[in-house]
N, C-alpha and C positions, 0 to 999 in steps of 0.2 A: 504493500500500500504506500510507501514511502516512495516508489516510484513515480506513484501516480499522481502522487500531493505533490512534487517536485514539479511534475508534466503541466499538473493544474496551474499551476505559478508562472510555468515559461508560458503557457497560450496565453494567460492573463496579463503580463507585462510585454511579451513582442507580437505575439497571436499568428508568426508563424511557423512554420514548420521547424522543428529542431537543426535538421542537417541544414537545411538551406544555411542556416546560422553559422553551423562548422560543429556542432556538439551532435556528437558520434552516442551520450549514455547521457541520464537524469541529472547525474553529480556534475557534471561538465555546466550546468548552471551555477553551480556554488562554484566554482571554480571560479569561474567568469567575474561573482562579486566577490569573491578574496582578493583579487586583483586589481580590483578598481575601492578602494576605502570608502570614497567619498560617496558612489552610488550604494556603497553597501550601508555608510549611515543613513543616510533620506530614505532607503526602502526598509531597514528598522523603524526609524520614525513614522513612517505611514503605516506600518502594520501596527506599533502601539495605538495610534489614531484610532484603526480601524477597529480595535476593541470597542475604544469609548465611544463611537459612534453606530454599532451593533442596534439595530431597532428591536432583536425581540432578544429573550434568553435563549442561549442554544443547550440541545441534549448532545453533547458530546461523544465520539465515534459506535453512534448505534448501527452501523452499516459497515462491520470491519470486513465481513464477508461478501460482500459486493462492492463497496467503494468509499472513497475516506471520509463521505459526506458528512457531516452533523444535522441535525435533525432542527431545523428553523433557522438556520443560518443561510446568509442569503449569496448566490451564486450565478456569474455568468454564465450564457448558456456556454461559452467555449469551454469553462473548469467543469461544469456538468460531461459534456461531452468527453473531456480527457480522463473525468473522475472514472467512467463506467469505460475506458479505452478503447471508445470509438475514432477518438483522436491520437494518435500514436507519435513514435519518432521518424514513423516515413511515411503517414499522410494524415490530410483530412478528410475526413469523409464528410459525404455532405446529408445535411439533416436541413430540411425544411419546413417540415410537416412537424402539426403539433404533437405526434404521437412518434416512438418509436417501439420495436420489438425486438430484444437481445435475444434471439433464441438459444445459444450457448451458453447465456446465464439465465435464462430463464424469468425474462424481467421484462418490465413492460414502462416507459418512462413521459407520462404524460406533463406535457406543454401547457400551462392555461393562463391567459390572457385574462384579467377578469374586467376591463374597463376598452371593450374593443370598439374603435372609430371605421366608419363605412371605409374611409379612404385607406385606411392598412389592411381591410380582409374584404374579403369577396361575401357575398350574399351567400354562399355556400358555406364560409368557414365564421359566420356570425355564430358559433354554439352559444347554447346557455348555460353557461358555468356559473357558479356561485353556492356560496357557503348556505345548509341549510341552518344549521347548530355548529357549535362551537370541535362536532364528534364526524357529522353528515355532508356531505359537500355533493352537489347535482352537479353533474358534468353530463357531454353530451360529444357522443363518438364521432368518428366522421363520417360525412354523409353519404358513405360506400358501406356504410358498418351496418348489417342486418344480424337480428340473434340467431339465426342461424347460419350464419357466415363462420370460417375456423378463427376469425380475430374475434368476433362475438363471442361465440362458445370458451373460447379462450378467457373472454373478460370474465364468464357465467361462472364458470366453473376450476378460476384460477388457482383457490384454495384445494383445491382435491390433487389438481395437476402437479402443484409444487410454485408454480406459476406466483413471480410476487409483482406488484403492481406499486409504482414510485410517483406521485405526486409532486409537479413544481406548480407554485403560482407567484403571480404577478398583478402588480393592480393596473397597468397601461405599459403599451411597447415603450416608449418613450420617456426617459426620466422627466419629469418635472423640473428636478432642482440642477440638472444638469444645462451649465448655459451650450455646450457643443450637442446636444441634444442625443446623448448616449442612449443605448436602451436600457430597459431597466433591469436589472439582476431581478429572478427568481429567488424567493423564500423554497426552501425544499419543507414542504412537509410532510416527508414521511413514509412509510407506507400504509396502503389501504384496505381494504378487505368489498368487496361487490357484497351488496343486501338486497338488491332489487333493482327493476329496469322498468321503462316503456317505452313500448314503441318500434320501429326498425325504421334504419336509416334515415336517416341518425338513430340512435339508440340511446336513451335517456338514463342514463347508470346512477344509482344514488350510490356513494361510496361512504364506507366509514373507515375513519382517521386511525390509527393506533396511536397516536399522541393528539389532544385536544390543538386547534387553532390556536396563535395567541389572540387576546381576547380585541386588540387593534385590528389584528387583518380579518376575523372572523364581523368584525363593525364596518370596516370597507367593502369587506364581499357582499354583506347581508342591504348594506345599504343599494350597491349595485344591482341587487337583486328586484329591486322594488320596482328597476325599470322595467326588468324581463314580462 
């Protein structure tokens, strides 16, 4: 895992590929800043910051067996993607789509937007996401996803399969307080367990949390729900 938290760091600070860079292994980043002092102080200093400016409490390495995530701590999708090493040291792979499926780990890694604008998605990728309870969260598949489809059946009956199901959210693509108009880091919350559905295509999944929302973003979601 100590690879992968290494990987997460180099996509986060230069976002491309390792070799393009000249770094052949993970450690070849720490290398990089033992040799340079001065960048290696300002990127201690920003990582102290980025404690104090943490929005929720995090639950500390509950994913040691899939990825180094912490559980409410918040995450670009690039460290997402290198966390579960879809992103490696000799490509990118490309993810666009709100959903993905690790069949080798057995994991399934939902995307959700909860404050989406006409102009960044299509009338197709409008889902209704949003917080039911602080435990409940209604998501809404994509609109190729019928229950009897193998990605369906897969969401129905994930628990029995082995099948784990990984939750990010988001309150708007575009940070706010960002003046370069970054996107927003994903909150990971967690894993989920399927309780019920309606519907096909789109398929209307009610999930439930194994660690409660914190009780802010479960107040933004439940607000943006009132529009749905």
């Amino acid at each position: 895992m100590a690879d992968r938290m290494l990987l997460m760091a180099h996509y986060s600070l230069w976002g491309e590929v390792p070799r393009k860079m000249g770094m052949v292994e993970p450690r070849d980043m720490i290398r990089r800043f033992r040799n340079n002092p001065v960048l290696s102080a300002e990127l201690e200093e920003s990582l102290e910051l980025s404690k104090d400016l943490a929005r929720y409490p995090v639950i500390p390495g509950s994913l040691s067996d899939h990825s180094p995530l912490d559980i409410h701590a918040a995450y670009t999708r690039d460290e997402i993607l290198a966390a579960f090493g879809l992103w490696d040291f000799e490509r990118k792979r490309e993810v666009r789509e709100g959903v993905r499926y690790l069949p080798d780990q057995k994991a399934d890694l939902l995307f959700v937007t909860l404050n989406k604008s006409e102009k960044d998605y299509s009338p197709s990728t409008l889902y209704e996401d949003y917080a039911i309870s602080e435990r409940l969260f209604h998501w809404q598949s994509q609109s190729t996803t019928g229950e009897q489809s193998e990605t369906g059946r897969r969401y129905i009956h994930h628990e029995r399969t082995g099948n784990r199901i990984f939750l990010f959210v988001r309150k708007e693509k575009k940070s706010e307080s960002s003046p370069f108009g970054m996107s927003e880091p994903y909150v990971f919350a967690g894993p989920v367990r399927y309780r019920s559905h309606q519907g096909s295509r789109p398929m209307s999944i009610v999930w439930e949390l194994d660690n409660p929302l914190p009780a802010q973003l479960f107040r933004e979601s439940a607000r943006l729900a009132v529009r749905v």
